[in-house]
C-alpha positions as CSV (number, residue, x, y, z in Angstrom):
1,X,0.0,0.0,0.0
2,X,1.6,3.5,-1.1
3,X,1.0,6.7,1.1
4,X,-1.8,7.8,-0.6
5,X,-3.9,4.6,-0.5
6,X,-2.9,4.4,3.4
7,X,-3.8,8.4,3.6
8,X,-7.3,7.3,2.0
9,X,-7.7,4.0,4.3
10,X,-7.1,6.9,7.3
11,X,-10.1,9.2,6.4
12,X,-12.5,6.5,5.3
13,X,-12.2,5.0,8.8
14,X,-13.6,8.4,10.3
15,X,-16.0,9.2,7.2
16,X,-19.4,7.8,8.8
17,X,-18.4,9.7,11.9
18,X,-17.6,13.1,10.7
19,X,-20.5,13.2,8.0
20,X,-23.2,12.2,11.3
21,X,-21.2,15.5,13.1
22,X,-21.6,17.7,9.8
23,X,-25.3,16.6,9.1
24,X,-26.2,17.4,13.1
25,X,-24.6,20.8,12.7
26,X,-26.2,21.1,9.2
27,X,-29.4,19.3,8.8
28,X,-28.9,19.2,5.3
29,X,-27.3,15.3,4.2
30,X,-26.1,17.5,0.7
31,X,-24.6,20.5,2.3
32,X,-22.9,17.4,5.3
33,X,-21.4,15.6,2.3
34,X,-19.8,18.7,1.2
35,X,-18.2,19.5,4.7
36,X,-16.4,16.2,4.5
37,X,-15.1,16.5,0.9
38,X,-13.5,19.9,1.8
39,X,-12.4,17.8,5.5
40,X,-10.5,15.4,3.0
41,X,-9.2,18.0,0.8
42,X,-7.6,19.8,4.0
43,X,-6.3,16.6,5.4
44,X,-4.6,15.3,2.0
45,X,-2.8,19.0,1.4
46,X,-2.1,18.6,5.5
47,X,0.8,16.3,7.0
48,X,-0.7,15.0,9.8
49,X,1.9,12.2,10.6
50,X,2.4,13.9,13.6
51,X,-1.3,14.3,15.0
52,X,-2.2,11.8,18.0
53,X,-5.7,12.1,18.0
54,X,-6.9,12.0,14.0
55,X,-10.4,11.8,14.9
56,X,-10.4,14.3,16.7
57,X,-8.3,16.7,14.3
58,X,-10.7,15.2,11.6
59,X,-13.7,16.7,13.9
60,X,-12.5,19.9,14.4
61,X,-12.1,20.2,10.2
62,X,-15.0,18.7,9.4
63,X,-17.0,21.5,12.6
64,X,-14.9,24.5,11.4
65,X,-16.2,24.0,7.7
66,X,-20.0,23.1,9.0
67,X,-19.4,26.3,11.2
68,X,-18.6,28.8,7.8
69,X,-21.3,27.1,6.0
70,X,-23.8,27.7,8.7
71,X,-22.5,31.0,9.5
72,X,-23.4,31.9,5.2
73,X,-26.9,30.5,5.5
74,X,-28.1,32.0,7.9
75,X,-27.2,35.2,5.7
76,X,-29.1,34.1,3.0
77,X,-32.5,33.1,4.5
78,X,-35.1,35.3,4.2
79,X,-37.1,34.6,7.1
80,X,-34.8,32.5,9.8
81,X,-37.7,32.9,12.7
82,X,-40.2,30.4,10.1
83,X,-40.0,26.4,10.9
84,X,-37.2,24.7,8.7
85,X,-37.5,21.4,8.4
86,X,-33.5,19.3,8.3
87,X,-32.8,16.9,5.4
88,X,-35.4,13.8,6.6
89,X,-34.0,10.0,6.9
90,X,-36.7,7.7,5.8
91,X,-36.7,4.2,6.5
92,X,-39.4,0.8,6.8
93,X,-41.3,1.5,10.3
94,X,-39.9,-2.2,10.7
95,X,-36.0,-0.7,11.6
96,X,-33.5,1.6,10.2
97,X,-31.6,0.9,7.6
98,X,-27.7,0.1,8.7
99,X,-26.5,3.0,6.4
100,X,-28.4,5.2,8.6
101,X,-27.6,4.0,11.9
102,X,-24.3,5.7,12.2
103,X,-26.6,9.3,10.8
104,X,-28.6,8.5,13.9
105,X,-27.2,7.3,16.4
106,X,-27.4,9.4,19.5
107,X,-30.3,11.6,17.6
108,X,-33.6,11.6,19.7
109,X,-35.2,12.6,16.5
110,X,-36.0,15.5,13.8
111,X,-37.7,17.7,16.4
112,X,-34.3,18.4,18.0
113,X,-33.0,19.5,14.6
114,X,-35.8,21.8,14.0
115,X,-35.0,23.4,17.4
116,X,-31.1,23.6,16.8
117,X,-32.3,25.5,13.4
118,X,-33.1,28.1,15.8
119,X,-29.6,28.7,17.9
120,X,-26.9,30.6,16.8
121,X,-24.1,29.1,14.6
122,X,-22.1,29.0,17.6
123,X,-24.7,27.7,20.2
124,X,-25.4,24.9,17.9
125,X,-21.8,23.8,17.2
126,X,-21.0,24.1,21.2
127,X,-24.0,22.0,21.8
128,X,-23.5,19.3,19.0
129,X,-20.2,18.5,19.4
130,X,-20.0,18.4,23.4
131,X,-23.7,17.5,24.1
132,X,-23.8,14.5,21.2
133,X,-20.2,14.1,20.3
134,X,-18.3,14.4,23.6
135,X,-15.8,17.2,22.8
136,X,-14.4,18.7,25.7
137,X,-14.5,22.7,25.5
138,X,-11.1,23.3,25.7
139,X,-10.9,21.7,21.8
140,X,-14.3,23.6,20.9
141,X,-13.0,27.0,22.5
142,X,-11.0,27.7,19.3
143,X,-13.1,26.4,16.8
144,X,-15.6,29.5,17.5
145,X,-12.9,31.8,18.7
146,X,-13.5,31.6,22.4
147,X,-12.5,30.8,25.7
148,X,-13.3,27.3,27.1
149,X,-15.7,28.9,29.6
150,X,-17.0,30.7,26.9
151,X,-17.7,28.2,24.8
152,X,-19.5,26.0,27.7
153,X,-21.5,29.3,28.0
154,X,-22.9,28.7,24.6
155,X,-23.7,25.2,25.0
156,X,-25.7,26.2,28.1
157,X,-27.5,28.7,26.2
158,X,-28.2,26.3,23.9
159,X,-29.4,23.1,26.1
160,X,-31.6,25.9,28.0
161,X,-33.4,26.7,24.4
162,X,-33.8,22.8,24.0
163,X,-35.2,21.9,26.9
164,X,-37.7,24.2,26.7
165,X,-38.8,22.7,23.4
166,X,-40.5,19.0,23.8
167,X,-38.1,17.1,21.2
168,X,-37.1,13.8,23.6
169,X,-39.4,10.8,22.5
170,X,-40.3,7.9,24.6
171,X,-37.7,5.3,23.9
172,X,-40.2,2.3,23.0
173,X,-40.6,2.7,19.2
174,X,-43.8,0.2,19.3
175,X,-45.7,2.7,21.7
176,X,-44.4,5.5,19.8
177,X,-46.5,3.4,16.5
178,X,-49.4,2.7,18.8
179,X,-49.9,6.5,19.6
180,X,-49.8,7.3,15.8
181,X,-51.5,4.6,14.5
182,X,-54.1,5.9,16.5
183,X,-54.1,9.2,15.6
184,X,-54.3,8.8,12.0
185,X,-57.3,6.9,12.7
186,X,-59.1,9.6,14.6
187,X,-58.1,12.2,12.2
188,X,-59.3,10.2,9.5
189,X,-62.6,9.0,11.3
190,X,-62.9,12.9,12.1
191,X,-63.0,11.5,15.7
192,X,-62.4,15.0,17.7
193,X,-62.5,13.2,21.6
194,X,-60.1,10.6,20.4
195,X,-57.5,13.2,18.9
196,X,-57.3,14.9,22.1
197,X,-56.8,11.6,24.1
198,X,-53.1,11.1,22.4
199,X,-52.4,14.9,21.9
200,X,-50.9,16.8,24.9
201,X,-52.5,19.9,25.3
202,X,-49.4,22.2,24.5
203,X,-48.6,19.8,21.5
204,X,-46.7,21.9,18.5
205,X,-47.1,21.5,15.1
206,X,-44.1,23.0,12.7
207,X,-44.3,22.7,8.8
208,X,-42.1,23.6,6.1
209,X,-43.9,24.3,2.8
210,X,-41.2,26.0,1.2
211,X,-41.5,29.1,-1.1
212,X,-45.3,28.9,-2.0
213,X,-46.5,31.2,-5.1
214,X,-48.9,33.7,-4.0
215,X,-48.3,33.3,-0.3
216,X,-50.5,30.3,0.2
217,X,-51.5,28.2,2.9
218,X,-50.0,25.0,3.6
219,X,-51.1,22.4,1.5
220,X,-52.0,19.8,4.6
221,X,-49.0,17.8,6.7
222,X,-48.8,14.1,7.5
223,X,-51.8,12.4,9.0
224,X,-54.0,15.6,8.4
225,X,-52.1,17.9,10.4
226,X,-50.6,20.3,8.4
227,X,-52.0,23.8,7.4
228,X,-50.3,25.3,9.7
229,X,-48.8,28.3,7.9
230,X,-52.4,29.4,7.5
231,X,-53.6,32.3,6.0
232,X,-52.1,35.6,4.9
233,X,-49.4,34.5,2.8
234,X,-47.9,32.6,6.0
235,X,-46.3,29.5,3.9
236,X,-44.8,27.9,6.6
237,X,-45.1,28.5,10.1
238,X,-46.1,26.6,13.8
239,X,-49.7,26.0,15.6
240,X,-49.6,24.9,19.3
241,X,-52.7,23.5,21.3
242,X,-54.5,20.2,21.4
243,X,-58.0,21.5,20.1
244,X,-56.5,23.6,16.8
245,X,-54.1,21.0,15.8
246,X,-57.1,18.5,16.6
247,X,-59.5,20.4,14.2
248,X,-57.0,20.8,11.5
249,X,-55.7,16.9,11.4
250,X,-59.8,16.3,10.5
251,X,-60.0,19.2,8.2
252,X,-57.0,18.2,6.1
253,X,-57.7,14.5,6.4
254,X,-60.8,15.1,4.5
255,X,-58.0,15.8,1.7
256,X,-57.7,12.1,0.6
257,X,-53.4,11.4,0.6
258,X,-52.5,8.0,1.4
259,X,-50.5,7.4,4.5
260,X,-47.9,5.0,4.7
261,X,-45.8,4.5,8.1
262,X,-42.5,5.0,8.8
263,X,-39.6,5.9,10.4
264,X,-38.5,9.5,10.2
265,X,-34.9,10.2,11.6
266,X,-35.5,7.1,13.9
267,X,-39.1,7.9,15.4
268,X,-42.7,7.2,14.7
269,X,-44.0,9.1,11.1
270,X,-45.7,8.9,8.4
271,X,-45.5,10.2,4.8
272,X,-48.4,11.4,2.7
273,X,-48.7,10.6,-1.0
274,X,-51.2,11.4,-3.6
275,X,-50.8,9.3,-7.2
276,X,-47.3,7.8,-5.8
277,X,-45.9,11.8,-5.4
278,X,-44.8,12.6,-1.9
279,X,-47.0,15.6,-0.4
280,X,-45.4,15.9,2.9
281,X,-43.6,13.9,5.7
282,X,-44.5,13.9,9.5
283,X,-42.2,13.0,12.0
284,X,-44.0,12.5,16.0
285,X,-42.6,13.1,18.9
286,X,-44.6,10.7,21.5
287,X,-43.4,11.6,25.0
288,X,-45.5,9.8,27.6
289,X,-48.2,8.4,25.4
290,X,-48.7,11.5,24.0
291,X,-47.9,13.4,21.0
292,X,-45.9,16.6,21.9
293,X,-44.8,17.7,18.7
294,X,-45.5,17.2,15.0
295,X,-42.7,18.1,12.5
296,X,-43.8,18.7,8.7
297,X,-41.8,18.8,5.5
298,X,-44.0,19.6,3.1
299,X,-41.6,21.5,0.2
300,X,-42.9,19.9,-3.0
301,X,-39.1,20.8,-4.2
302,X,-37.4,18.9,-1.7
303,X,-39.7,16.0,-1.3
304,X,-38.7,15.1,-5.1
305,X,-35.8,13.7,-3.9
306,X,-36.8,11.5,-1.4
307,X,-36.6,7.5,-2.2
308,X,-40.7,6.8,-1.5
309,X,-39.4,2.9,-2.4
310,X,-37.7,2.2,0.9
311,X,-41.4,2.4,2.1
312,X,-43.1,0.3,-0.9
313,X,-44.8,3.1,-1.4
């Protein structure tokens, strides 16, 4: 084996690894891939024959470019307060795919994307790689230019935000079914009582429609639930409360998608389809036999892309 080969072998065995950090600090599985091709461009101009700790040199490459990348984004958006959904990972509501496991492991789900959507660049990348990944601060201090204390600062910030958000899931993915199986039957029944027995009265919907001509209205979420941008040109946007989200599951159930189950970033969902096109996907958060959040991606653009065939659909 020449240099370069061994060089290659090197990287490879950290690839899984630093693409799970970049698409955690990213949400976006195009924009992750990226941040480890420029990781390998900077460690194959870099001699690094003298670096103890690869993965952990690796990790502060791969964070410094997902840093710069979201640090441009978040000039670019138009609206940053509006819900944006991550990059969803679909797989059989039977298990997740092995491919994905390493993507997922240590997630508790796409609600706790959506939420770090909402922190600083900073926040996020303090919270990510020492709440998820285990970095010390003293190795994230100068990543985002700060002190160690500093840096622990932000990743309180930032776990103070989350926790005030409901985006932990109970553990047992059956219940977690149960709870949606049997709220996509009362939404489809039009069965208000029943709705409200498996939503928790501060439950939170988020949906992501995307750039919608004319400023309208979501066009409905997974299950029923979506509409949640509303009127007024409002494309995307949030409803909390047990008794709206209740009325619009029935209302946009009325629609007539098909619903097929599955696994959304490793918790309970379901996508909606009509004439084998994706219209949205749904990922639940069930937290005590309840459902305490709904996240929506509903962005006819980026739901083009998605594989419906892992599902049968």
């Amino acid at each position: 084996m020449d240099d370069q080969d061994e060089k290659t072998e090197r990287f490879e065995e950290h690839r899984a690894h630093l693409r799970a950090v970049a698409y955690r600090m990213l949400g976006s599985l195009g924009e992750a891939d990226d941040a480890v091709q420029e990781a390998w461009i900077r460690f194959d101009r870099t001699d690094t024959t003298e670096v103890e700790n690869l993965r952990g040199w690796l990790t502060t490459v791969v964070s410094r470019v997902a840093l710069n990348m979201l640090r441009a984004r978040r000039t670019r958006r138009e609206d940053p307060f509006e819900p944006h959904m991550p990059d969803v990972i679909l797989d059989r509501p039977s298990g997740t795919d092995p491919e994905h496991e390493a993507l997922l492991a240590d997630s508790v789900g796409l609600a706790l994307l959506v939420v770090l959507d909402t922190l600083s660049a900073a926040e996020r990348l303090a919270f990510v790689l020492h709440d998820i990944f285990a970095v010390p601060f003293d190795e994230i201090a100068p990543i985002v230019d700060r002190s160690p204390e500093a840096a622990r600062q932000l990743a309180s910030r930032a776990r103070r935000r989350i926790q005030g958000e409901p985006t932990v899931p109970d553990v047992d993915l059956a219940r977690q079914r149960e709870v949606v199986d049997a709220f996509l039957v009362a939404a489809r029944e039009g069965d208000f009582d029943a709705l409200l027995a498996v939503l928790d009265p501060d439950v939170v919907v988020r949906a992501d429609v995307g750039a919608v001509p004319g400023g309208g209205g979501a066009p409905g979420g997974a299950g029923g639930a979506g509409g949640a941008g509303g009127a007024g040109g409002a494309a995307s946007g949030q409803v909390r409360g047990a008794v709206e989200v209740a009325r619009r599951a029935m209302l946009f159930a009325q629609i007539g998608l098909l619903t097929h189950p599955a696994l959304v970033n490793g918790v309970a969902g379901a996508v909606t389809t009509r004439d084998g096109v994706a219209v949205s996907v749904g990922a639940f958060t069930v937290r005590g036999g309840k459902v305490v959040a709904l996240d929506i991606l509903a962005d006819p653009d980026r739901l083009r892309s998605l594989d419906l065939n892992v599902l049968g659909a």
